[in-house]
PATORZA-792824 format. One record per residue: residue number from 1; y, z, x of N, C-alpha, C in turn. Coordinates in nm, 2 decimals. Each point is the difference from the previous one (the first is absolute). Layout:
<rs>
+------+---------+--------+--------+----------+--------+---------+---------+--------+--------+
! resi ! n_north !   n_up ! n_east ! ca_north !  ca_up ! ca_east ! c_north !   c_up ! c_east !
+------+---------+--------+--------+----------+--------+---------+---------+--------+--------+
!  NUM !       Y !      Z !      X !        Y !      Z !       X !       Y !      Z !      X !
...
+------+---------+--------+--------+----------+--------+---------+---------+--------+--------+
</rs>
This chain:
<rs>
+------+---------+--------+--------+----------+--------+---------+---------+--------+--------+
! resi ! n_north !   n_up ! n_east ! ca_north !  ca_up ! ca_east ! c_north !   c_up ! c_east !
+------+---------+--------+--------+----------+--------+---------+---------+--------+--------+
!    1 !    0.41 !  -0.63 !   2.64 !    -0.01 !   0.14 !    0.01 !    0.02 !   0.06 !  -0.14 !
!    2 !    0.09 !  -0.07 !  -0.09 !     0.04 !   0.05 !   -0.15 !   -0.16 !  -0.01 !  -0.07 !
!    3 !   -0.09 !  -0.09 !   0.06 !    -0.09 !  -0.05 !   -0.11 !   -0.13 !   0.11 !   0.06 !
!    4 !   -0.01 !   0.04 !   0.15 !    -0.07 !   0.12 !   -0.01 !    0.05 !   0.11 !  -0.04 !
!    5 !    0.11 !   0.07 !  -0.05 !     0.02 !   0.11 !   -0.03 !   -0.01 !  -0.04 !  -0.11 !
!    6 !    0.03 !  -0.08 !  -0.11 !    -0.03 !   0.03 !   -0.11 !   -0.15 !   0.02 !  -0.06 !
!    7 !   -0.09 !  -0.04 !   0.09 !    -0.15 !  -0.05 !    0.01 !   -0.05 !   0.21 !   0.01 !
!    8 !    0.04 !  -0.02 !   0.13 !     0.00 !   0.15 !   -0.03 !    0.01 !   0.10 !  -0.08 !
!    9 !    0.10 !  -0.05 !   0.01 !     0.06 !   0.12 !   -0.17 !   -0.06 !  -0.03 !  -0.11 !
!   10 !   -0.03 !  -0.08 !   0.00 !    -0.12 !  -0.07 !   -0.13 !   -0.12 !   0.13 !   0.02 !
!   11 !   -0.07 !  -0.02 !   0.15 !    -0.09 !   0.01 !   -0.01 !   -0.02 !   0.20 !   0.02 !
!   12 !    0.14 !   0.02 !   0.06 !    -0.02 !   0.14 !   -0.05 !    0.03 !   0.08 !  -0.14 !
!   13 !    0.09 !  -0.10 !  -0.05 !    -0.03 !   0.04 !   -0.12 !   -0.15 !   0.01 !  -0.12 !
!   14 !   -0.07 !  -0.07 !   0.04 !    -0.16 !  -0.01 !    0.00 !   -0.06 !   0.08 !   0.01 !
!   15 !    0.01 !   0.05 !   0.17 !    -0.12 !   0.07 !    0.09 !    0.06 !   0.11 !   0.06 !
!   16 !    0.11 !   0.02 !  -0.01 !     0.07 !   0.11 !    0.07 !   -0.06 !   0.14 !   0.01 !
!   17 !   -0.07 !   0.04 !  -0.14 !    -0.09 !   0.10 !    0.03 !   -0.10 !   0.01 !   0.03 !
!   18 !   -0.08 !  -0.07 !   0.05 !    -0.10 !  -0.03 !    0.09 !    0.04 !  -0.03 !   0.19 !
!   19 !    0.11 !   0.05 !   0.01 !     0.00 !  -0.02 !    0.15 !    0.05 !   0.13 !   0.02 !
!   20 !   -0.04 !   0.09 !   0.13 !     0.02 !   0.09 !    0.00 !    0.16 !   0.07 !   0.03 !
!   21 !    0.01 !   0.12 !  -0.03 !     0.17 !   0.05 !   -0.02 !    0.09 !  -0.09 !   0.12 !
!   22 !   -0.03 !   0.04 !   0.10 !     0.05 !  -0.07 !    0.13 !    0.01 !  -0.15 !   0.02 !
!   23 !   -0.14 !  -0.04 !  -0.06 !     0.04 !  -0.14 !    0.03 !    0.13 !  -0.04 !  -0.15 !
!   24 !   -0.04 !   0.00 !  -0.15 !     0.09 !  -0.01 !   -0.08 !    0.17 !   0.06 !  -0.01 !
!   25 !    0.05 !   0.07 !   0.10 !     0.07 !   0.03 !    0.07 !    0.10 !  -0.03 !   0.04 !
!   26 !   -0.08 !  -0.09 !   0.11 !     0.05 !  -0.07 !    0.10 !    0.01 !  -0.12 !  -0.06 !
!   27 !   -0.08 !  -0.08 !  -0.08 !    -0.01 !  -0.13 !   -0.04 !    0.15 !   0.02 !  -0.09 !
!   28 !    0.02 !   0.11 !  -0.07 !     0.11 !  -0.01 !   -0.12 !    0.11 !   0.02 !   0.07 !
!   29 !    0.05 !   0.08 !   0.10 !     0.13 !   0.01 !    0.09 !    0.02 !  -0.17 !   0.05 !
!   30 !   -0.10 !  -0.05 !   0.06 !     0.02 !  -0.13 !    0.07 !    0.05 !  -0.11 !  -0.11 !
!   31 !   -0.07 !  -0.03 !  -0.12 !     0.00 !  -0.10 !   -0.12 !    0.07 !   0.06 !  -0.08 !
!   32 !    0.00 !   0.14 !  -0.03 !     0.11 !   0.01 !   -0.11 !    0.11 !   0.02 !   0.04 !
!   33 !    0.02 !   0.07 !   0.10 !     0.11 !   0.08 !    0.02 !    0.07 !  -0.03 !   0.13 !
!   34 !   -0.08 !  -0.12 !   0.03 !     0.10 !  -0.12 !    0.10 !    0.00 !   0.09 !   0.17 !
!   35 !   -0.07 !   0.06 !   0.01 !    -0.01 !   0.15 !    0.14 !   -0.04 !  -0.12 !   0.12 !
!   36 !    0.07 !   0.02 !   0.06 !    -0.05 !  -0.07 !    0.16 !   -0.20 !   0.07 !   0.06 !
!   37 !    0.01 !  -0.03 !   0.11 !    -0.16 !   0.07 !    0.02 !    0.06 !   0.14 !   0.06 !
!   38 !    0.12 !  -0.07 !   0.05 !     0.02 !   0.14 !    0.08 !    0.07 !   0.11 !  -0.06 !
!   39 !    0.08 !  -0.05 !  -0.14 !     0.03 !   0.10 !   -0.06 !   -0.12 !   0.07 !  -0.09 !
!   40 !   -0.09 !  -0.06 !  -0.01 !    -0.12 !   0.08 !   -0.08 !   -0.09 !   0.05 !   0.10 !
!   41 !    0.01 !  -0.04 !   0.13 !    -0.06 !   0.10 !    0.10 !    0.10 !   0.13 !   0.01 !
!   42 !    0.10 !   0.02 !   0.03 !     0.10 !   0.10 !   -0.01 !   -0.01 !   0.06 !  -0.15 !
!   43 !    0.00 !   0.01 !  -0.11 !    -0.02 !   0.02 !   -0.11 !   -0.13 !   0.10 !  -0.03 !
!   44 !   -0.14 !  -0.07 !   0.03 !    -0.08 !   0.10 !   -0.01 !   -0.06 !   0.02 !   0.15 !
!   45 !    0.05 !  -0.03 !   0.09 !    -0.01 !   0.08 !    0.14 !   -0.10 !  -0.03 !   0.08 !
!   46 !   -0.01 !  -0.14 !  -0.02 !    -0.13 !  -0.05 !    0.07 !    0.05 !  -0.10 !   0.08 !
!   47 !   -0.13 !  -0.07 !   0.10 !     0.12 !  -0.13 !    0.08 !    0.00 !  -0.10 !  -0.04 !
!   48 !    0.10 !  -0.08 !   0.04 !    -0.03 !  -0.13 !   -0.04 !   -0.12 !  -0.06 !  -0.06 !
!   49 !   -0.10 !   0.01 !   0.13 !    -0.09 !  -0.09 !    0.01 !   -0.13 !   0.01 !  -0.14 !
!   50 !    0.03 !   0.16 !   0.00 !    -0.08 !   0.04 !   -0.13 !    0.03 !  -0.05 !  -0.12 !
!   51 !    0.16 !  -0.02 !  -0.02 !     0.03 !  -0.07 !   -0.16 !   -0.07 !  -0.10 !   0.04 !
!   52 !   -0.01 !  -0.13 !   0.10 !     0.01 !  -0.12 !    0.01 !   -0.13 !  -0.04 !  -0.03 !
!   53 !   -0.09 !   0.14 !   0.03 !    -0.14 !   0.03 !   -0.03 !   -0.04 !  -0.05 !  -0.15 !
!   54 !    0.07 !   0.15 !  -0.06 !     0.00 !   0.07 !   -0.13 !    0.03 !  -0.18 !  -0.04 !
!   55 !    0.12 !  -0.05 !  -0.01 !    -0.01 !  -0.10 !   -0.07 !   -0.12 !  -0.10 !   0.01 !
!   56 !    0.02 !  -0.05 !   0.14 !    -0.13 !  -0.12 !    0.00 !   -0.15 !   0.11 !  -0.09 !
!   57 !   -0.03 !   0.09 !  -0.01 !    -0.14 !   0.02 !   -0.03 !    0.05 !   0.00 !  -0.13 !
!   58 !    0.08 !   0.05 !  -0.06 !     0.06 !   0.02 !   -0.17 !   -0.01 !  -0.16 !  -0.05 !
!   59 !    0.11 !  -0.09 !   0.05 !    -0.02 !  -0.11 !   -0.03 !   -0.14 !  -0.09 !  -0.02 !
!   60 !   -0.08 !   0.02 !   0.09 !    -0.11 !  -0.08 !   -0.01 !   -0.14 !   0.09 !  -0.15 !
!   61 !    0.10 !   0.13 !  -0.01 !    -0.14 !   0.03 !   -0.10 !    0.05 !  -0.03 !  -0.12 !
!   62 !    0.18 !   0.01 !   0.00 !     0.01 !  -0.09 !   -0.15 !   -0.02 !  -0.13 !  -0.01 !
!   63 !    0.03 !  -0.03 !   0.12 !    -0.09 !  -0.17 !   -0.05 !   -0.16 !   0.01 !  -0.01 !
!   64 !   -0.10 !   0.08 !   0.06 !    -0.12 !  -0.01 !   -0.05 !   -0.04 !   0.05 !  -0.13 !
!   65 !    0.10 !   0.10 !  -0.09 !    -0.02 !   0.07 !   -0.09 !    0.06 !  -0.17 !  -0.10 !
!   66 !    0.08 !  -0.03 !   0.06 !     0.04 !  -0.13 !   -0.09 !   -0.10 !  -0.10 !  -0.07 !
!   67 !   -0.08 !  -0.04 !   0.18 !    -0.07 !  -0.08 !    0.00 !   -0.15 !   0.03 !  -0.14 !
!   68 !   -0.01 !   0.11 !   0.03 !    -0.14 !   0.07 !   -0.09 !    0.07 !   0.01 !  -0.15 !
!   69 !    0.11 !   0.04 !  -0.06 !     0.00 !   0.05 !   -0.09 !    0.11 !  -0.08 !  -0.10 !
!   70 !    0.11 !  -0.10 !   0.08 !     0.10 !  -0.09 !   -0.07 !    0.08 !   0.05 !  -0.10 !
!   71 !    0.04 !   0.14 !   0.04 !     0.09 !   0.01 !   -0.15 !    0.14 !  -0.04 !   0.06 !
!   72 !    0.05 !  -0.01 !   0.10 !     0.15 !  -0.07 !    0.00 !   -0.05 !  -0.11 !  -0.08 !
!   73 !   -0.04 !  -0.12 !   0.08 !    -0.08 !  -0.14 !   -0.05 !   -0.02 !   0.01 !  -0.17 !
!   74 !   -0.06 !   0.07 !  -0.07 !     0.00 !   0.04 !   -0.13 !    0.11 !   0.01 !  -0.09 !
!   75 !    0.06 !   0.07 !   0.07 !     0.13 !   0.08 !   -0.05 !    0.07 !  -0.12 !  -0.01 !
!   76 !    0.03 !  -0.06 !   0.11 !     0.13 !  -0.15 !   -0.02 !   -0.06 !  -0.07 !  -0.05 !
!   77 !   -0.14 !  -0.06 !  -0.03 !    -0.05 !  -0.08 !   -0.11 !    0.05 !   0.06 !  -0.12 !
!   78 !   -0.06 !   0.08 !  -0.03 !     0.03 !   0.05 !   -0.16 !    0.15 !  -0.01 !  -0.02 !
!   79 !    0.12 !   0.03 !   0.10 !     0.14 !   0.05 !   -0.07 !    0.03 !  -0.21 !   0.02 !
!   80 !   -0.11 !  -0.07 !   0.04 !     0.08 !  -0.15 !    0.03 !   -0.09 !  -0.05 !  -0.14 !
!   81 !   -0.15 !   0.08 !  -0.10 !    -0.04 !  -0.05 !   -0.11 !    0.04 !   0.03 !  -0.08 !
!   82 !    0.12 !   0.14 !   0.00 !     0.10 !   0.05 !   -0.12 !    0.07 !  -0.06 !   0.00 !
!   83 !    0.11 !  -0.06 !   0.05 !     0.12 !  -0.08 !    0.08 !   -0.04 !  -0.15 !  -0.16 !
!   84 !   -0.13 !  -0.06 !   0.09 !    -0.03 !  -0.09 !   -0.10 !   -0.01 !  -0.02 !  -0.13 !
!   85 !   -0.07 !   0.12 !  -0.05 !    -0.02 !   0.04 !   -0.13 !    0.13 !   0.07 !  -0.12 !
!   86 !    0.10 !   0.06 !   0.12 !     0.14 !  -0.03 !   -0.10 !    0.06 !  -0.07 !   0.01 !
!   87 !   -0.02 !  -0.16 !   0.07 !     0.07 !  -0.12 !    0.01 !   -0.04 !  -0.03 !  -0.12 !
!   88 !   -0.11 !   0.01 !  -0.09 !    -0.06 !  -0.04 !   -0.12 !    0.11 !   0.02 !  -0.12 !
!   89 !    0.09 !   0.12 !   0.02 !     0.12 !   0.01 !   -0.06 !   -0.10 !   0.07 !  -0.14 !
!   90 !   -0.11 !   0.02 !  -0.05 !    -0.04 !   0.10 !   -0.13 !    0.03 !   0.10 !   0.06 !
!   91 !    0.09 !   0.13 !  -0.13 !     0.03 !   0.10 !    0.01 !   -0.09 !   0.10 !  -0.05 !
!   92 !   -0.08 !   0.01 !  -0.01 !    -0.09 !   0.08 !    0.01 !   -0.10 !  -0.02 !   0.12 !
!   93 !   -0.04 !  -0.11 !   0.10 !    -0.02 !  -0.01 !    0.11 !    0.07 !   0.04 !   0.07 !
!   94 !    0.09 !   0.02 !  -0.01 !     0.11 !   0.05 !    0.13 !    0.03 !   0.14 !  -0.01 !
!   95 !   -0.07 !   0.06 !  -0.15 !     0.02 !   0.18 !    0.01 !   -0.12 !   0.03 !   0.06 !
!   96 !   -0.12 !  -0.08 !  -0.01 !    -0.14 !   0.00 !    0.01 !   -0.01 !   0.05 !   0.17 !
!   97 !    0.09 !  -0.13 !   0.02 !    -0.05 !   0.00 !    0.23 !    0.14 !   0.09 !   0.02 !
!   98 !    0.08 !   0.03 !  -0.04 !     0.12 !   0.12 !    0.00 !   -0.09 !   0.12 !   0.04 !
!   99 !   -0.07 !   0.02 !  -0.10 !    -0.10 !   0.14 !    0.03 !   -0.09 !   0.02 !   0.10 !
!  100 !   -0.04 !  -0.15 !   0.02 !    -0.10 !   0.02 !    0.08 !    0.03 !   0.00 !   0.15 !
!  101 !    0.17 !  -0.04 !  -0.01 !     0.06 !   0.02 !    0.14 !    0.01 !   0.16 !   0.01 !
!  102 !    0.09 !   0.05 !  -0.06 !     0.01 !   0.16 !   -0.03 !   -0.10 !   0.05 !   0.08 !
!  103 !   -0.15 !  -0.07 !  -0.05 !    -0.14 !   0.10 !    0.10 !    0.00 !  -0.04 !   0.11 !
!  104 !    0.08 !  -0.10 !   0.03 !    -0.01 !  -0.08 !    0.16 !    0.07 !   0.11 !   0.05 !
!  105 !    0.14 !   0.02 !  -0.01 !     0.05 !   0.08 !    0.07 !    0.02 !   0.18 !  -0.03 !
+------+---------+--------+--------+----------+--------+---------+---------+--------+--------+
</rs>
């Protein structure tokens, strides 16, 4: 369970504005903010069955937005080729990929 929510959270940190208000919403109450279904049905006033909706259709477009475009997949390559490149221990390499983390986040 720990390893899909963090997957998620990955991947709305990504794509989150590309899913519409409602579904991005709902996806962030449930994965970020730990909300049952039924508390985020009570919350923005819908039933159950709708979050359970909202999620299954949300989830599957960030994974297709994943599938097409890889920038989680990207993203953890590059912070695991920076990782490498200041094991090199040169100090000016390590101010070099310092900065270029900076633009990562």
């Amino acid at each position: 369970m720990i390893e899909k929510t963090e997957e998620m959270n990955a991947l709305l940190d990504f794509y989150e504005t590309l899913l519409t208000e409602k579904q991005a919403e709902v996806m962030k109450l449930y994965y970020q903010e730990d909300f049952s279904l039924s508390e985020i049905a009570e919350t923005l006033a819908i039933s159950r069955s709708a979050v359970s909706d909202h999620m299954k259709r949300s989830s599957l477009i960030l994974q297709e937005y994943e599938k097409k475009l890889h920038l989680v997949q990207n993203y953890e390559t590059r912070i695991k080729i920076y990782d490498k490149i200041k094991a090199v221990g040169d100090a000016e390499i390590c101010t070099l990929v310092e900065e270029l983390e900076k633009l990562e986040n």
